[in-house]
C-alpha positions in Angstrom: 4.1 232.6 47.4 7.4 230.8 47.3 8.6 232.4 49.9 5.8 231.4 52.0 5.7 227.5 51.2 9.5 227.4 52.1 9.0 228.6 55.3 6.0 226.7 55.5 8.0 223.3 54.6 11.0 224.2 57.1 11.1 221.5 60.2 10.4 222.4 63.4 13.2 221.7 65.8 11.6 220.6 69.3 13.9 220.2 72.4 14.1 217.4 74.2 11.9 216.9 77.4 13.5 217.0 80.7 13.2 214.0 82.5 12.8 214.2 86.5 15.0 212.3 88.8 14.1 211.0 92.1 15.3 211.5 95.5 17.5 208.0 95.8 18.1 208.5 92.1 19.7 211.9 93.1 21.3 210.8 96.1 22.9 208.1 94.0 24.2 210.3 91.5 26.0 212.7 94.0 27.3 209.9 95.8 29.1 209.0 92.4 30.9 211.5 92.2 31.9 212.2 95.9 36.0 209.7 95.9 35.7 209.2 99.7 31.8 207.8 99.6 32.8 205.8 96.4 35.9 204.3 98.6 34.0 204.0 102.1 31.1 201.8 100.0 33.7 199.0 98.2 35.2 198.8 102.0 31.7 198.4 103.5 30.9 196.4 100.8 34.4 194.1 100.7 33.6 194.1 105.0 30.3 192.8 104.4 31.1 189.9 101.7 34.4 189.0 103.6 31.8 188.2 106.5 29.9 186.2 104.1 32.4 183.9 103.0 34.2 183.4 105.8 33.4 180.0 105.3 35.2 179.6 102.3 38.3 181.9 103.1 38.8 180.1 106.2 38.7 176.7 104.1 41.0 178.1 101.6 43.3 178.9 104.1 43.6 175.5 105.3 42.8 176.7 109.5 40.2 176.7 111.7 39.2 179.4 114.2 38.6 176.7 117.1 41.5 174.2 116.6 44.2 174.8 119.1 48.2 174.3 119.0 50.2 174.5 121.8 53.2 172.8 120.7 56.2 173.7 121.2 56.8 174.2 117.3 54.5 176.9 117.7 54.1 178.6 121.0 57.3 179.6 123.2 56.9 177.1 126.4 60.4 177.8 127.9 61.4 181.6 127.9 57.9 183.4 127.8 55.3 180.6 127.8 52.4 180.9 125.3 53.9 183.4 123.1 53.8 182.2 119.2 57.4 181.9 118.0 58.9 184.4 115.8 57.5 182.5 112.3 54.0 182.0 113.8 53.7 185.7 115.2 53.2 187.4 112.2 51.6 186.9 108.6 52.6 183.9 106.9 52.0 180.9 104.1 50.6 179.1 106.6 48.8 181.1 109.1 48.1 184.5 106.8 47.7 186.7 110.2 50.2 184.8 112.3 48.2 182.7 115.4 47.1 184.1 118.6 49.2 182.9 122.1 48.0 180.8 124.3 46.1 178.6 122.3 47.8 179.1 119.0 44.3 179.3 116.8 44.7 180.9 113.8 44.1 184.2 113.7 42.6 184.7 109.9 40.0 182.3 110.8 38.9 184.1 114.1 38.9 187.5 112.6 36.6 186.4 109.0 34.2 184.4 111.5 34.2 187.3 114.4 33.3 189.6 111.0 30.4 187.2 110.9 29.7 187.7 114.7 29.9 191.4 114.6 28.2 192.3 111.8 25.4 190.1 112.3 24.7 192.1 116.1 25.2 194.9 114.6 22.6 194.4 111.3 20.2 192.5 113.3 20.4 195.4 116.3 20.0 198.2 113.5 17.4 196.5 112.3 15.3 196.1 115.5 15.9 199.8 116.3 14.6 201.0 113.0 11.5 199.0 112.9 10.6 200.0 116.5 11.9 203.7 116.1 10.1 204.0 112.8 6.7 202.9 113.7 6.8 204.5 116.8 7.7 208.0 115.6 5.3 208.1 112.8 2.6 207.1 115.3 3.3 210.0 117.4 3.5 212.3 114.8 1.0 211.5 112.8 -1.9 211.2 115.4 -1.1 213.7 117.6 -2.4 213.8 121.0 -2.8 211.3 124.0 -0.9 208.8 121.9 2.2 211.6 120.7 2.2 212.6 124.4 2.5 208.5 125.7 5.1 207.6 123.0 7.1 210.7 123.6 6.9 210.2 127.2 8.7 207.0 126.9 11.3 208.2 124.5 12.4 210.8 127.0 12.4 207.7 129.4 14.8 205.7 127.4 16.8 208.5 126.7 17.3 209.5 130.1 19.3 206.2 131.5 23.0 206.7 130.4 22.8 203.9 127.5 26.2 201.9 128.2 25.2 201.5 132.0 22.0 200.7 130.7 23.2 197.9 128.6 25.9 196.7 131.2 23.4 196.0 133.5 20.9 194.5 131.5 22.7 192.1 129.3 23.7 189.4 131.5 20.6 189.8 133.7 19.2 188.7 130.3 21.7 185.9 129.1 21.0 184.5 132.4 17.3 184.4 132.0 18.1 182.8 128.2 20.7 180.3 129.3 17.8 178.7 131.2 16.0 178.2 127.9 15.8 175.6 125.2 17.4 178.4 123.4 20.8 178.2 125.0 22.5 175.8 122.4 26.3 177.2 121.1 27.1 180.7 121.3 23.1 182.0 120.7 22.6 183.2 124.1 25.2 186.4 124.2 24.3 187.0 120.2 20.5 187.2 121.4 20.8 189.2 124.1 23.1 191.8 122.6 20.6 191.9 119.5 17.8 192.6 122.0 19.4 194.6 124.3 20.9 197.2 122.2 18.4 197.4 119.3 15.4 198.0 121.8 17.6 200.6 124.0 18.2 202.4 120.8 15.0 203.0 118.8 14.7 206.4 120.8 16.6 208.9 118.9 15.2 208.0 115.6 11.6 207.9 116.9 12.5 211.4 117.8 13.8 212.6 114.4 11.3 210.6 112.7 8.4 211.6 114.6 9.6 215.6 113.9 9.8 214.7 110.2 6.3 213.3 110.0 4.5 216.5 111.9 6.0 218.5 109.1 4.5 215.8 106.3 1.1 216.0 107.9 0.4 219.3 106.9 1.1 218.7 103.5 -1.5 218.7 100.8 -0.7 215.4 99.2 -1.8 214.5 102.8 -5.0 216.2 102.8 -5.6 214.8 99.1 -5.2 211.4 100.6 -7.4 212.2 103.8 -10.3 213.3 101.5 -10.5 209.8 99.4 -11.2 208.0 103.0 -7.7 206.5 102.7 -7.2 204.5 105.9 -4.9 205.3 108.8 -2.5 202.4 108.5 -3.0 203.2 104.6 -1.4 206.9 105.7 1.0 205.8 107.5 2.6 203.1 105.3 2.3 204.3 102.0 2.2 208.0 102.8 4.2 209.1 105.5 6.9 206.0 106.1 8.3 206.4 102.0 9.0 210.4 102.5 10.7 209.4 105.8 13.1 206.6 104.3 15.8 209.2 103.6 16.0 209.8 107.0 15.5 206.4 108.6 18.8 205.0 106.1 21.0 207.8 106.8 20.5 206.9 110.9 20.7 203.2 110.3 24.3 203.8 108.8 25.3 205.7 111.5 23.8 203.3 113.9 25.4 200.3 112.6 28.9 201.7 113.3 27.6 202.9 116.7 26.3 198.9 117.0 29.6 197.3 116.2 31.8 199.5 118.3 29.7 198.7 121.5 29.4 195.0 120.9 33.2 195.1 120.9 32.7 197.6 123.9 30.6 195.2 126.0 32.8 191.9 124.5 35.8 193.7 126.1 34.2 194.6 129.4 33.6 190.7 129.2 29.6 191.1 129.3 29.2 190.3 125.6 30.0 187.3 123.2 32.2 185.3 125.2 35.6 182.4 124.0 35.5 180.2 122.5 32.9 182.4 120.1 35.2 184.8 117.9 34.1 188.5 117.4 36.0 191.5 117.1 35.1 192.6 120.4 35.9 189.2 122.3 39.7 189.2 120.3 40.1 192.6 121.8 39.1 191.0 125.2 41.4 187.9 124.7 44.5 190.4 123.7 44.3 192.4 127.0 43.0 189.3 129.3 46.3 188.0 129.5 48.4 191.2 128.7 49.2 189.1 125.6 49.1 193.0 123.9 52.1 193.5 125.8 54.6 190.9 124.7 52.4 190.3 120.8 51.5 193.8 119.9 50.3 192.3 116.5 47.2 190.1 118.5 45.7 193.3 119.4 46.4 195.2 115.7 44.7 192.4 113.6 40.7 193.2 115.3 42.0 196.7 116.1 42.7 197.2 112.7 39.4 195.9 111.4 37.0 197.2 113.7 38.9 200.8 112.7 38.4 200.5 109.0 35.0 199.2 109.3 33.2 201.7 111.6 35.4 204.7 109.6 33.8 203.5 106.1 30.1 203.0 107.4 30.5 206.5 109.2 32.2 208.1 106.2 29.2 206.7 104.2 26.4 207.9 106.2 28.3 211.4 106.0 28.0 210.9 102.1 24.5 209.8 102.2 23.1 212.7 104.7 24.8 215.1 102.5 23.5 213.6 99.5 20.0 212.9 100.3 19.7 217.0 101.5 18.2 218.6 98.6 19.7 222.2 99.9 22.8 220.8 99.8 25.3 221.8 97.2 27.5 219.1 96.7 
């Protein structure tokens, strides 16, 4: 009987309950514990806010990216006209990325407020390109038939035309066509344009890869739950299909915002993009080789080589970290 009550009165150990994780919960995790993701976000992240407060770098640096100084206590007017003297050439107190010949601006201040430039196309270009890719590819998967057939008609369309002749052609067609506007006030007209231009020529591929995804999610059960409670189509498609895309559509966009920033410089070199006095990345690059200033001043073409390098490596680095952590067969 003793024996009994004892074993009666001995506590019952339970073990704990296992908690699930979610997908972006997941992702997160491995992403924690992968160095080169860890280092490639601070550097996106350090890009991004140096972008923000350019203002405020720029002030504490005591320059200003569109004052000019061609005086002879700066630029070399004798021997090789233009070029900054040796003190003014590279990094110092004063200027903290030596000035640019020429026109003597400062150099820090042109490279934070082109960070603003750049970035912004490239964000707001992104941007355009997911929404319209997005939409577009859950449309055609998810209703199938004569509207799958029209919207993936025009995808193979857009994808056909060689994009960077695409966008050469079309981008001053269109700053022309703006420039006649009330909206051609400061630099807005070549920011515009680029926005439009290259975030509505590349919504194509992630329609595509979206629009795969979502045939797949349609046959799901979940879907067929939600189909038999009369949820709505737009209903579907928001709350049901676009969420278990989302992995998908962020690992594109940081792939595509690299892609976005290297062809604004692309098309600001070939001169068809953000033009001077405007600083961007792209337009520095254009300024260094306009004058074969690259030739004599090596350092005017480092400085937005340099930074256009780091940038697009971290965001691509990233997106390599964030495909490989948002696959669920993936091991790492």
């Amino acid at each position: 009987m003793t024996n009994t009550a004892s074993k009666a009165q001995k506590p019952v150990t339970t073990k704990p309950v296992a908690t699930g994780r979610s997908l972006l919960a997941t992702a997160w995790l491995r992403i924690r514990k992968n160095r080169v993701a860890m280092i490639s976000l601070v550097v996106v992240i350090l890009t991004i806010l140096f972008a923000i407060f350019a203002p405020v770098l720029v002030a504490i640096s005591g320059q200003d990216p569109n004052t000019t100084n061609t005086s002879p206590d700066v630029l070399d007017n004798f021997y090789t006209p233009g070029l900054p003297l040796p003190y003014y050439m590279y990094p110092s107190a004063e200027h903290w990325l030596g000035v640019e010949p020429g026109l003597g601006r400062d150099l820090f201040a042109r490279l934070a407020y082109g960070a603003q430039v750049s970035l912004s196309i490239a964000l707001l270009s992104t941007l355009v390109s997911v929404v319209l890719g997005t939409v577009l590819g859950a449309a055609a998967g998810y209703f199938g038939g004569k509207i799958d057939m029209v919207i993936s008609r025009i995808m193979d369309l857009f994808l056909a035309f060689p994009h960077l002749l695409l966008v050469l052609s079309i981008a001053p067609i269109l700053q022309s066509r703006l420039a006649g506007t009330n909206l051609a006030s400061g630099s807005f007209v070549p920011i515009a344009s680029l926005v439009i231009v290259l975030g509505f020529f590349g919504w194509a591929y992630l329609a595509r890869v979206v629009r795969g995804q979502v045939l797949m999610i349609r046959e799901q059960e979940f879907m067929d739950a939600a189909k038999s409670y009369g949820t709505s189509h737009r209903s579907m498609i928001l709350k049901q299909v676009i969420p278990n895309v989302s992995g998908v559509v962020l690992v594109y966009a940081t792939m595509m915002i690299p892609a976005n920033i290297t062809a604004e410089a692309a098309l600001s070199f070939l001169g068809v993009g953000v033009k001077d006095p405007t600083p961007s990345w792209g337009q520095m690059l254009n300024a260094a080789q306009a004058g074969n200033w690259y030739l004599s001043d090596p350092w005017f073409l480092a400085v937005p080589s340099i930074a256009l390098i780091i940038t697009v490596l971290a965001f691509n680095l990233l997106g390599d970290a964030l495909r490989d952590a948002l696959d669920p067969k993936s091991s790492r």
